[in-house]
C-alpha positions in Angstrom: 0.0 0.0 0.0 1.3 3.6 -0.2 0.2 6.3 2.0 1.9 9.4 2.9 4.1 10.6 5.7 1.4 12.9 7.2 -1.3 9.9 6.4 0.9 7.1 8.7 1.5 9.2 11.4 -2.3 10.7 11.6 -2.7 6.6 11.7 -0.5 5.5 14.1 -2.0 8.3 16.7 -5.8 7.5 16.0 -4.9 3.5 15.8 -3.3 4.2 19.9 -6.2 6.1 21.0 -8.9 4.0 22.9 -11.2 7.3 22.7 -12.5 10.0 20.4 -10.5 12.5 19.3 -10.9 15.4 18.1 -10.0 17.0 15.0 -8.1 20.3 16.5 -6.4 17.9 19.1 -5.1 16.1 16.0 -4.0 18.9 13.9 -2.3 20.6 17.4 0.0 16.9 17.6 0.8 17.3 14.2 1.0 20.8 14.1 -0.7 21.5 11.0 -4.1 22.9 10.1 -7.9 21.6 10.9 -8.5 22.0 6.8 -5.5 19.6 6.3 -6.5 17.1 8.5 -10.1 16.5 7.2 -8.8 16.9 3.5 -6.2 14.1 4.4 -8.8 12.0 6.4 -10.5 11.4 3.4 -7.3 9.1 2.0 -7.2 7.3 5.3 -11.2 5.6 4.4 -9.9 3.3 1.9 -6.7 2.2 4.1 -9.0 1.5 6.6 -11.1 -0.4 5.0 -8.8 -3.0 3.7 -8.3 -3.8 7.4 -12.2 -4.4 8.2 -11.5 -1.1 10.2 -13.8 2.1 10.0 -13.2 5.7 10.8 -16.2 6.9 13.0 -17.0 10.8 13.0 -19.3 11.8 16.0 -20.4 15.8 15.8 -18.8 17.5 18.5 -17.4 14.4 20.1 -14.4 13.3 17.9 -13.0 10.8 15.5 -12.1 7.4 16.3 -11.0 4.4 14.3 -13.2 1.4 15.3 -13.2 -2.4 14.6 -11.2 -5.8 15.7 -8.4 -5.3 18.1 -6.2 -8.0 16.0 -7.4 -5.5 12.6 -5.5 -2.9 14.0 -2.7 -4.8 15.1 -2.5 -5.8 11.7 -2.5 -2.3 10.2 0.3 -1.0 13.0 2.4 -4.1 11.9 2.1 -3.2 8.1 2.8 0.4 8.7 6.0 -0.9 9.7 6.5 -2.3 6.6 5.7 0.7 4.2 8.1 1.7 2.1 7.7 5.6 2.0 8.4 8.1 -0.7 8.6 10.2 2.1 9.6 11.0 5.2 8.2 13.9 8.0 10.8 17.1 8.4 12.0 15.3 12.0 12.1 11.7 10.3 14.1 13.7 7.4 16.6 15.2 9.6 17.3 12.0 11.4 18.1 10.0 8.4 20.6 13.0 7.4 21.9 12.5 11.2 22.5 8.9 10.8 24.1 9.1 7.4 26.6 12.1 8.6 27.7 9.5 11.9 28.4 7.0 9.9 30.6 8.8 7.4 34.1 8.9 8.1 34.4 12.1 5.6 32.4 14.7 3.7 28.9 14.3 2.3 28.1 15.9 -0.7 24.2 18.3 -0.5 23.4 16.4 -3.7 24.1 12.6 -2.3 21.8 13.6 0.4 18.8 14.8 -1.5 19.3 12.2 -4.2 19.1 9.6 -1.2 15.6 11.5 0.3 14.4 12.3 -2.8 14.0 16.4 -1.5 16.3 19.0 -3.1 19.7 20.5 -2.0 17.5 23.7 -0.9 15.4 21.3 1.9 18.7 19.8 2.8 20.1 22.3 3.4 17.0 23.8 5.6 17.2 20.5 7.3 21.0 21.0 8.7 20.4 24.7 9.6 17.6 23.2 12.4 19.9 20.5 12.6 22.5 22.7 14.4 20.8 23.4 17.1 20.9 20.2 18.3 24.0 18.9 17.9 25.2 21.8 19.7 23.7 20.4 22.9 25.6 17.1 21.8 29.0 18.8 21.8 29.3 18.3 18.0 29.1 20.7 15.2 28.8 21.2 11.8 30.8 22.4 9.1 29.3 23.1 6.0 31.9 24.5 2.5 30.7 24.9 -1.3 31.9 22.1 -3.1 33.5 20.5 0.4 30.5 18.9 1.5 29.1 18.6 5.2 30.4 16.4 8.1 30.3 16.5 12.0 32.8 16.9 14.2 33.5 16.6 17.7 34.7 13.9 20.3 34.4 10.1 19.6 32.9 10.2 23.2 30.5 12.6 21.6 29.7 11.1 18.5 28.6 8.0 20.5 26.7 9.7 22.4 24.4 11.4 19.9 24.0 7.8 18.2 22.8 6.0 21.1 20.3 9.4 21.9 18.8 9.2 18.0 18.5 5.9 18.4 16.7 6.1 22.0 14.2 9.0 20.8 13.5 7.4 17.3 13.6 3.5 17.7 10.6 1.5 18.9 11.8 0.0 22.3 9.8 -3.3 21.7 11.1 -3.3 18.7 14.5 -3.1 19.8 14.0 -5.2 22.6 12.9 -7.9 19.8 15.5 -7.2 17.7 18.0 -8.2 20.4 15.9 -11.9 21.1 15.6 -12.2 17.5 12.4 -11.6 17.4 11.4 -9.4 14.9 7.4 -9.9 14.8 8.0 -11.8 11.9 9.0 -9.1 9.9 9.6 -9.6 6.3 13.4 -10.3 5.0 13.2 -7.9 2.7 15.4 -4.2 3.4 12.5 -2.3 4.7 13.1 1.8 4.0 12.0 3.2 7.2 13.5 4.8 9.8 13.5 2.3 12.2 15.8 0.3 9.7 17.8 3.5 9.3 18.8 3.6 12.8 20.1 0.0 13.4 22.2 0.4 10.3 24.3 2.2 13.0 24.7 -1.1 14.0 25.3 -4.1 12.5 22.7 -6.7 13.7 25.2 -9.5 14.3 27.2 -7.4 16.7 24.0 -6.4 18.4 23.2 -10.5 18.9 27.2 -10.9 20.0 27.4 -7.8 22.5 23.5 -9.0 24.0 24.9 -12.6 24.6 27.9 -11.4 26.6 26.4 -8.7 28.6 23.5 -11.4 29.3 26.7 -13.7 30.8 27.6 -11.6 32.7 24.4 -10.3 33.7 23.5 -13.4 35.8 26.5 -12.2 38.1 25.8 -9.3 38.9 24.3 -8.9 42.0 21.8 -6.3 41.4 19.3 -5.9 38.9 19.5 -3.9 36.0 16.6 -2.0 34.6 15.6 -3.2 30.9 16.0 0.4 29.8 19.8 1.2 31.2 20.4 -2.9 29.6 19.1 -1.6 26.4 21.6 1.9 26.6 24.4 -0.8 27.2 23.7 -3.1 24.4 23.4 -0.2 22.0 26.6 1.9 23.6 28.7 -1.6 23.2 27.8 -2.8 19.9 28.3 0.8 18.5 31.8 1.0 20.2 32.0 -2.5 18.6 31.4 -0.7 15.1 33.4 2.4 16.0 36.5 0.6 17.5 36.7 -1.6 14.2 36.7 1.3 12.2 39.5 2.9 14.4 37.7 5.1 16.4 39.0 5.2 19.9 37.5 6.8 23.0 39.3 8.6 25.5 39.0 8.8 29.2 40.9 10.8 32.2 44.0 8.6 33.3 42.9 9.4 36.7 39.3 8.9 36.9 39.8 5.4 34.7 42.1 4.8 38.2 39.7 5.4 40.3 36.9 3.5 38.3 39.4 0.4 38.6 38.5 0.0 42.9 34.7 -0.6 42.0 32.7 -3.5 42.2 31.2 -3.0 38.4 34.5 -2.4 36.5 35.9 -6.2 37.1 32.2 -6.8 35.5 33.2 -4.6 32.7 36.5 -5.7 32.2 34.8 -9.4 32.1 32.4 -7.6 29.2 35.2 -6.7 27.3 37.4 -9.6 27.1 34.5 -11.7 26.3 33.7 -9.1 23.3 37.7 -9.0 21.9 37.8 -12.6 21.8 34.9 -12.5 20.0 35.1 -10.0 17.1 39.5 -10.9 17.7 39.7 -7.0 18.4 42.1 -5.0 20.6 39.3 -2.8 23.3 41.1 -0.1 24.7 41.0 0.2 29.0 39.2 3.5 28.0 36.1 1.3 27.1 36.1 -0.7 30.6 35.8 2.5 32.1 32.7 3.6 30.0 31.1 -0.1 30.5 31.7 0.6 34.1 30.1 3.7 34.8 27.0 2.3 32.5 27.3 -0.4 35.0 26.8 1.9 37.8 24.3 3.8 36.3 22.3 1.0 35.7 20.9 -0.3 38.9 17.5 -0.7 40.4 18.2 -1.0 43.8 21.6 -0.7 45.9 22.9 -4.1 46.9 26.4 -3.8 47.2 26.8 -0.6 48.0 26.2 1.2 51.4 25.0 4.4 53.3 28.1 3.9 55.5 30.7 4.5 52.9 29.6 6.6 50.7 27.0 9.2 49.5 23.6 7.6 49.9 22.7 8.5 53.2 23.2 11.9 51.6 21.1 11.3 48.8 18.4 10.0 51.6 18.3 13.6 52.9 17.6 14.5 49.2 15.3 12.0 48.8 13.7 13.5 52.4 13.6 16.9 51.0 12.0 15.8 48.0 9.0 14.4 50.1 8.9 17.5 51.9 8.1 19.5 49.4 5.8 17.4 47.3 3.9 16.5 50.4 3.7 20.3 51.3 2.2 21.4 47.7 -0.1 18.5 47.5 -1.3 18.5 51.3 -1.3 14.9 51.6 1.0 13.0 54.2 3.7 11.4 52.3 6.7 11.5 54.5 5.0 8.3 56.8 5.4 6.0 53.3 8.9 3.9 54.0 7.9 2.6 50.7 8.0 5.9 48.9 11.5 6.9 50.8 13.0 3.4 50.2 12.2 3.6 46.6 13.4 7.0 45.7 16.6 6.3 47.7 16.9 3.3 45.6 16.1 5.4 42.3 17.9 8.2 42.9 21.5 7.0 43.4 21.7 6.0 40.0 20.3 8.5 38.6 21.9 11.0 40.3 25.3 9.4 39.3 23.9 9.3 35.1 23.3 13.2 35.3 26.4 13.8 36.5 28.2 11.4 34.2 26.0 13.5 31.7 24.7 10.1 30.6 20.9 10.4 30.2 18.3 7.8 29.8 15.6 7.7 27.2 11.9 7.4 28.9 9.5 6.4 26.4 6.5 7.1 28.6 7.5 11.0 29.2 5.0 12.8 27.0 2.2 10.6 28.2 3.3 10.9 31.9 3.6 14.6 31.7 0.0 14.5 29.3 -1.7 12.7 32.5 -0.5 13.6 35.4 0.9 17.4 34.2 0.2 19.1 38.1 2.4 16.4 39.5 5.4 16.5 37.2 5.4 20.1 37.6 5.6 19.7 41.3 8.3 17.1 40.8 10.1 19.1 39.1 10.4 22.1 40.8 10.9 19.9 44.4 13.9 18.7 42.0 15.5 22.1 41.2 15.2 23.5 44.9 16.4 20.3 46.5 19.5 19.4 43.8 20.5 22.7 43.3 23.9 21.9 41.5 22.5 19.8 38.8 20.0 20.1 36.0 18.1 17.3 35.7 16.1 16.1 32.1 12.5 15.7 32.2 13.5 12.0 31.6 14.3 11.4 34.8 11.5 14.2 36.5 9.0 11.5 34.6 10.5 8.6 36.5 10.6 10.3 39.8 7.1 11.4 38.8 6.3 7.7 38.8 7.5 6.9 42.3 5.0 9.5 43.6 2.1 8.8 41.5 2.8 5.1 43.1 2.7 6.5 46.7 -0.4 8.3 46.0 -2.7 5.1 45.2 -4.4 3.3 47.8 -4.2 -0.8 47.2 -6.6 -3.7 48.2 -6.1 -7.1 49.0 -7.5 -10.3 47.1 -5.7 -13.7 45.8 -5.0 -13.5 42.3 -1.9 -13.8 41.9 -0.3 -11.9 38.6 2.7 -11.6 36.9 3.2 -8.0 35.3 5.9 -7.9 32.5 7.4 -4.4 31.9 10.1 -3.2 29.2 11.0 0.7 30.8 11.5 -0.9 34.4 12.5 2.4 36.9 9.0 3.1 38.2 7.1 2.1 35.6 5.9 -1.4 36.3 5.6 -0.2 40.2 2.9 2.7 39.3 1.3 0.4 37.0 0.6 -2.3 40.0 -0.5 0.5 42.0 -3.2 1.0 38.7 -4.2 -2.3 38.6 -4.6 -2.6 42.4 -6.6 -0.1 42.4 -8.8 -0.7 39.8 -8.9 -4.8 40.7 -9.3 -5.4 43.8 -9.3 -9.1 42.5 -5.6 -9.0 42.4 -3.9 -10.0 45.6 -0.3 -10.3 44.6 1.8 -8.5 41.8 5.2 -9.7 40.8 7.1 -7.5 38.6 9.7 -8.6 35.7 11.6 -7.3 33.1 11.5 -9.3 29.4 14.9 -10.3 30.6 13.9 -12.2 33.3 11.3 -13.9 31.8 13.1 -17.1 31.0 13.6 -17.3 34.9 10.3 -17.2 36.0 7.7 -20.2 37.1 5.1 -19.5 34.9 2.5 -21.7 36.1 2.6 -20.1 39.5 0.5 -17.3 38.5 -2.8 -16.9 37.4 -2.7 -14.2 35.0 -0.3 -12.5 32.7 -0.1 -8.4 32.3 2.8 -7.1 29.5 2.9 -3.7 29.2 4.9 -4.9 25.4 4.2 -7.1 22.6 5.2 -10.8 23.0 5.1 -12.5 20.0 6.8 -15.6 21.3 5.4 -15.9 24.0 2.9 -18.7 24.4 1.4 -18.3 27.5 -2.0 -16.6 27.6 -1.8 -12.9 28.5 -2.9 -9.5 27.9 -1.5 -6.4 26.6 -1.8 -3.3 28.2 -0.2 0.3 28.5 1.6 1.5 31.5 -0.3 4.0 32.0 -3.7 2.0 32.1 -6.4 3.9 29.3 -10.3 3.0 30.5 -10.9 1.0 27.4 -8.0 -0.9 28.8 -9.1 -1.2 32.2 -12.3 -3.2 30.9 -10.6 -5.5 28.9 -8.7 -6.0 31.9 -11.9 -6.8 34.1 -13.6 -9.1 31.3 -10.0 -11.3 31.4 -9.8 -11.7 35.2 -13.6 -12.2 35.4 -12.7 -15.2 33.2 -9.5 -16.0 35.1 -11.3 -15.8 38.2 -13.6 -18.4 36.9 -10.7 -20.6 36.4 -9.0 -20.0 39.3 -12.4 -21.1 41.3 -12.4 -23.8 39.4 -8.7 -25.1 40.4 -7.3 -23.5 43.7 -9.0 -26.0 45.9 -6.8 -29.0 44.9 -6.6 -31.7 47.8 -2.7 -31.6 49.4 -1.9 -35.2 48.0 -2.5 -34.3 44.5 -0.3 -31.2 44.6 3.5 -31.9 42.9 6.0 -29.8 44.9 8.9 -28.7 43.0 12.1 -28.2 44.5 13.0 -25.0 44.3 16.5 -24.9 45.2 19.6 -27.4 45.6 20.9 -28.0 49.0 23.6 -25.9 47.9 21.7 -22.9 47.3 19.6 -23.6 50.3 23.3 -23.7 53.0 24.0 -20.5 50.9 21.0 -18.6 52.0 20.8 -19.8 55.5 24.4 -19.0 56.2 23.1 -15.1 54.3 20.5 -15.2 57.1 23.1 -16.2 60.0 25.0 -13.3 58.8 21.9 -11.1 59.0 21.1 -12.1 62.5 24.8 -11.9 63.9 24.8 -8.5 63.2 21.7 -7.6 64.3 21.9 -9.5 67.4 25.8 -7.5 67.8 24.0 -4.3 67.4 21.2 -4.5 69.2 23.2 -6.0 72.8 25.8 -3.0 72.0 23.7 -0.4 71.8 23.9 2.7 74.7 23.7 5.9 75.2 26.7 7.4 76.1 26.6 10.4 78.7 29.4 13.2 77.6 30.4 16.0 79.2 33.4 18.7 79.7 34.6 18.5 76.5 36.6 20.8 74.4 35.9 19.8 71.0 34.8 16.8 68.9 38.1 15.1 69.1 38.5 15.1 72.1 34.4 13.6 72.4 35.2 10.6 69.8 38.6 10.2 72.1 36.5 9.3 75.1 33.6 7.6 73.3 36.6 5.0 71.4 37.9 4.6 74.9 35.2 3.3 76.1 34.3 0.9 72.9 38.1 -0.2 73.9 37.1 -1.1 77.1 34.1 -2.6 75.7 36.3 -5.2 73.8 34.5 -3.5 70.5 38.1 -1.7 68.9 41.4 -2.2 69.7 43.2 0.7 69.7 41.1 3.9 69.8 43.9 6.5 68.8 43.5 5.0 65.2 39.9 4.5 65.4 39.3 7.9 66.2 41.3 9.2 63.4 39.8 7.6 60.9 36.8 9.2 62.3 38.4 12.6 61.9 39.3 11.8 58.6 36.0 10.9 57.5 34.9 14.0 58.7 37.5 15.9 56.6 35.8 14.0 53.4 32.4 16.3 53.5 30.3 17.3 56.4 28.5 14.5 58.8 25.9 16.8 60.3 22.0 16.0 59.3 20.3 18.9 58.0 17.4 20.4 60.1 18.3 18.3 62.6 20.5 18.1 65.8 21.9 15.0 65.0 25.9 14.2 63.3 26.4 10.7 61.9 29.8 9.8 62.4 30.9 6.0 61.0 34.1 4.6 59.6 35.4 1.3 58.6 38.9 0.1 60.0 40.5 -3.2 60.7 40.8 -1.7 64.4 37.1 -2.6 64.8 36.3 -6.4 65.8 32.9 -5.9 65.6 30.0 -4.3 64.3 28.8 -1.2 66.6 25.9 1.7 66.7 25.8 4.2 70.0 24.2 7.6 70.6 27.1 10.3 72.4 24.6 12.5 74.3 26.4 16.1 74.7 25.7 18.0 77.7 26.3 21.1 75.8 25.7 21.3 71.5 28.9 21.7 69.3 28.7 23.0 66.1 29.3 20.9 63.2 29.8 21.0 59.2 26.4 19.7 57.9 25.8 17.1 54.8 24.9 20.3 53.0 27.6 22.2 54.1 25.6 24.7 56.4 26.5 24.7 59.6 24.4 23.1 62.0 24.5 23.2 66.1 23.7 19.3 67.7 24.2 17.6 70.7 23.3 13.8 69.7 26.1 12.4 67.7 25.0 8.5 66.3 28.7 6.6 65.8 28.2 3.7 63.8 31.5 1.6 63.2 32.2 -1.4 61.0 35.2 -4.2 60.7 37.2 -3.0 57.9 36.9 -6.7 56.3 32.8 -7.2 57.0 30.3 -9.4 54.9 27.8 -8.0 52.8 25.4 -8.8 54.6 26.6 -7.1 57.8 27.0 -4.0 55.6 23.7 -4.4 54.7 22.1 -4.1 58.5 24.6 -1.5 58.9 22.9 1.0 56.0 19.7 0.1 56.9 20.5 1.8 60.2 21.8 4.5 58.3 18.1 4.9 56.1 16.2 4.7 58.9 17.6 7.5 61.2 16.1 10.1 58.7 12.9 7.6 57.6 10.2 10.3 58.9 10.0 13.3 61.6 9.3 10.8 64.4 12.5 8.7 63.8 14.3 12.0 64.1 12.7 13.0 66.8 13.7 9.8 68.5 17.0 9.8 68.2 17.4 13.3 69.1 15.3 12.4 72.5 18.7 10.6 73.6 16.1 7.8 75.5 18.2 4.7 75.4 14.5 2.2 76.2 12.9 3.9 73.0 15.3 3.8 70.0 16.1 0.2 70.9 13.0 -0.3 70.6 12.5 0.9 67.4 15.9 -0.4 66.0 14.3 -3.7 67.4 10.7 -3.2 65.8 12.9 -1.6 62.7 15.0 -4.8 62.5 12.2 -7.6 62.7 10.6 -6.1 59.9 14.1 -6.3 57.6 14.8 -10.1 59.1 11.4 -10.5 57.9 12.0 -9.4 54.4 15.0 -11.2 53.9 13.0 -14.6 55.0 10.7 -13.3 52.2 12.8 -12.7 49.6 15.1 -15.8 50.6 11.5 -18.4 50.5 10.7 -16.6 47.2 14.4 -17.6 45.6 
């Protein structure tokens, strides 16, 4: 079939709209007149009809194309397939952006508009916009008479703008497919569109050779990574891949690629890498561990392996506080009582935090309809964000995700016992507000389990009773339904017809006597010693803690050495450190690193790891008299309760573990401030107790759920 650029795209937004729409909203998207739209309507009717679908006008109400659901899925998968004569201006300008990466010299004007079929005159429009934007990727463009037109800049920068054209441009499911090889049965034929255009930054093989490595590894790594930040390191590999082969090199600073090399994810990387040279039989630079590395670390959902003792995050917590503060302030609704909302933005926000610095960014497919639906909140979100990171300007890309936490926190949930597995492709929020939706709307559903594509092939299918995907599985054989993120109404009652029939089902087959039920073993004696011996690690060092803890009385001192002096004498008579001179310096000299003080409070955490310390410890130093102190924020602050947590130098990461949690739950809410600053020994061991039991708890959970 042949249909025009305008027609497709009128298409493909009338084909994803589960409502009327109407004509001015249309020509406002496309941002074009009301007369074009209803003269180019008329050329969509016989497209339509080819597909058994129909194009319903209601007066004053809207348009709406109407007819089988698998219809339309028919049409959106041929519109794929369309070779077009032409292309939109922003389609245009991102094939002339892809062919000027790729080039190693000079394009001619005349190559260009041959290739589009436009003249030199529109090319040459097109690179004048053009401009614009690859200033804010640190490239630009020269442009001479009878020299041609090419981009330069960095290789660090070049990269860069590929993997962001192919993040705004490329459908992530079908990327996502293209990486399993599954390409919705797509035709072998070259296909002219732009979706083709874009991989042709990358060969397909390499994409296939880079997934299968990083998916080795991936089964390591401790942590998991969302499917968006696994798609940014597929692409940033395979394209390095490309580059590296065509002698491209990257550089990086000697002395941050040094400091990279004491981190958890670069032996990861460096794993990556030789995995990849041995493949392709290629030399990889150390500059390209480094990269891998910081994609590592910008890539996880949740903080395993790293800790509020030793580094920023208990700082980020305060952010994370602020945050709450203020959102909860504008909105008047309590939100600084939901642990789940701190924990969770705590857990977001280091990683993110670390990819704005890194000037990284992350695509978010579901930003235009997050800010469309819920516009009052990200705006809130947002300017929360500027007053509370005040160094740092952070993309809308990552306001949407944070938008998603707090449109989470903001649903109430219900209980049931259907239990359903919810697949999501964007991960980082996403699949968490959309159980909060379906909660909400369902009360039928008792239990939500969240995975990535990824993790698919790990999951117990049969365990669950229905099957959500926010993407397209065409491989997939189980039954299931395919919904948006962001749940539409037309959506929501598809989703009640399906459970009601599930439910149904489900009626039919829970009650199953106890001898007829097969249990499967769900884990080798190995793994079960391994997670035991995780618990007794968890236990010991809660137990340790918990018989340690005091409150220590100070008095007649000078200054805050000479208050740790006395406090590590004690923890030496104690049997807790050995020799509190060093002890007490490394204190100091944590202090030097950036201010221990917690803002609007009257509290200092103090905490250190040295192999003077035999075993874990948390106390409270109560001050007779306050002492000013260099704050987190670098205010000064006055306080009189200082918290000294201390740690073996050599520790398990599970001990760790406990120790952060007591570091996230000193600032969880006003009353845990107001606790600790109280100084009453009986109370905060009680809630360090109460606090405790509920993390043992999880652990159990999480451990019987392995």
């Amino acid at each position: 079939m042949y249909i025009s650029a305008r027609e497709r795209i009128m298409l493909e937004i009338l084909l994803d709209k589960s409502e009327e729409m109407t004509v001015k909203d249309l020509a406002d998207d496309m941002d074009v007149s009301v007369r074009t739209i209803h003269r180019d309507l008329k050329g969509l009717e016989s497209t339509l009809k080819d597909y058994e679908l129909q194009l319903v006008k209601k007066s004053g109400v809207g348009i709406q194309i109407i007819g089988e659901e698998d219809k339309a899925e028919e049409l959106k998968l041929a519109l794929l397939h369309v070779t077009y004569s032409e292309y939109t201006p922003d389609e245009r300008q991102t094939m002339i952006l892809c062919a000027l990466l790729e080039s190693r010299e000079p394009v001619k004007l005349v190559a260009i508009s041959n290739d589009l079929n436009v003249t030199i005159a529109t090319i040459s429009n097109d690179l004048t916009k053009l401009e614009n934007r690859l200033h804010e990727l640190d490239l630009s463009l020269i442009r001479k008479r009878g020299y041609g037109v090419e981009i330069v800049g960095s290789e660090t920068a070049k990269r860069k703008a590929m993997r962001a054209v192919i993040a705004e441009n490329l459908n992530e499911v079908e990327f996502l497919s293209l990486v399993k090889e599954n390409i919705q049965k797509k035709s072998t034929k070259q296909i002219d569109s732009i979706s083709e255009r874009l991989l042709g930054l990358v060969e397909k093989n390499k994409l296939f050779i880079v997934e299968k490595a990083i998916e080795e590894v991936n089964t390591e790594i401790s942590y998991s990574m969302a499917d968006s930040a696994y798609i940014g390191l597929v692409v940033h590999l395979a394209l390095a891949i490309e580059r590296i082969i065509q002698g491209e090199n990257i550089n990086i600073d000697q002395d941050y690629l040094e400091g990279l090399q004491s981190v958890a994810e670069y032996k990861m990387a460096k794993k990556i890498i030789r995995k990849l040279e041995k493949a392709f039989n290629i030399d990889i630079p150390d500059a390209e561990i480094g990269y891998i590395t910081m994609h590592l670390q910008g890539a996880k959902l949740r903080h395993d392996k790293e800790y509020l003792l030793e580094d920023s995050s208990l700082q980020i917590a305060i952010k994370a506080k602020s945050l709450i503060k203020y959102v909860e302030e504008q909105l008047q609704i309590d939100l600084l009582s939901n642990a789940s909302l701190f924990q969770g933005l705590v857990t977001h926000l280091k990683p993110a935090l670390f990819r704005v610095k890194q000037n990284m960014g992350i695509a978010n497919p579901l930003m235009q309809k997050i800010k469309q639906d819920y516009g009052d909140l990200f705006n809130i979100v947002k300017g929360g964000v500027s007053k509370v990171f005040l160094d740092l300007i952070v993309p809308d890309e990552e306001i949407a995700y944070l938008v998603m936490h707090f449109g989470s926190a903001l649903g109430k949930t219900r209980t049931a016992d259907l239990k359903a597995l919810v697949i999501c492709s964007t991960g980082i929020g996403t699949s968490k507000m959309l159980a909060t939706r379906l909660k909400q709307e369902l009360p039928e559903i008792g239990t939500l389990t969240n995975v990535s594509l990824f993790e698919l092939n790990r999951i117990q299918l049969e365990e669950y009773d229905l099957v959500i995907s926010t993407i397209n599985l065409p491989a997939f054989d189980k039954e299931h339904i395919v919904v948006s993120p962001i749940l539409t109404k037309e959506e929501i009652n598809r989703l009640r017809n399906y459970i009601d029939k599930q439910t149904e089902d489900h009626a039919r087959t829970r009650k199953v006597p106890l001898a007829d039920i097969d249990f499967p073993v769900h884990q080798s004696a190995e793994q079960l010693i391994m997670s035991l011996r995780n618990l007794s690690q968890y236990t010991d060092t809660i137990a340790t803690v918990l018989e340690g803890f005091s409150v220590m009385n100070v008095s007649q001192f000078e200054n805050m050495e000479g208050i740790l002096a006395r406090a590590c004498e004690y923890l030496n008579d104690s049997g807790v450190i050995e020799d509190p001179g060093l002890v007490k310096n490394a204190l100091l000299e944590r202090e030097k690193l950036g201010g221990l003080g917690i803002p609007g409070t009257r509290l200092a955490l103090f905490h250190a790891r040295s192999d003077q310390v035999l075993r874990p410890s948390f106390n409270l130093l109560a001050l007779e008299d306050s002492l000013s102190v260099k704050a987190m924020d670098q205010t000064d602050i006055e306080t009189d309760s200082i918290l000294l947590l201390l740690s073996p130098e050599t520790f398990s990461s599970q001990g760790l573990e406990v120790l952060s949690f007591i570091s996230s739950i000193i600032i969880e809410n006003e009353h845990s401030i107001a606790l600790f600053e109280s100084k009453n020994a009986n109370s905060i061991s009680s809630y360090l107790a109460a606090n405790f039991e509920q993390f043992f708890n999880g652990k159990l959970k999480e451990m019987r759920n392995d």
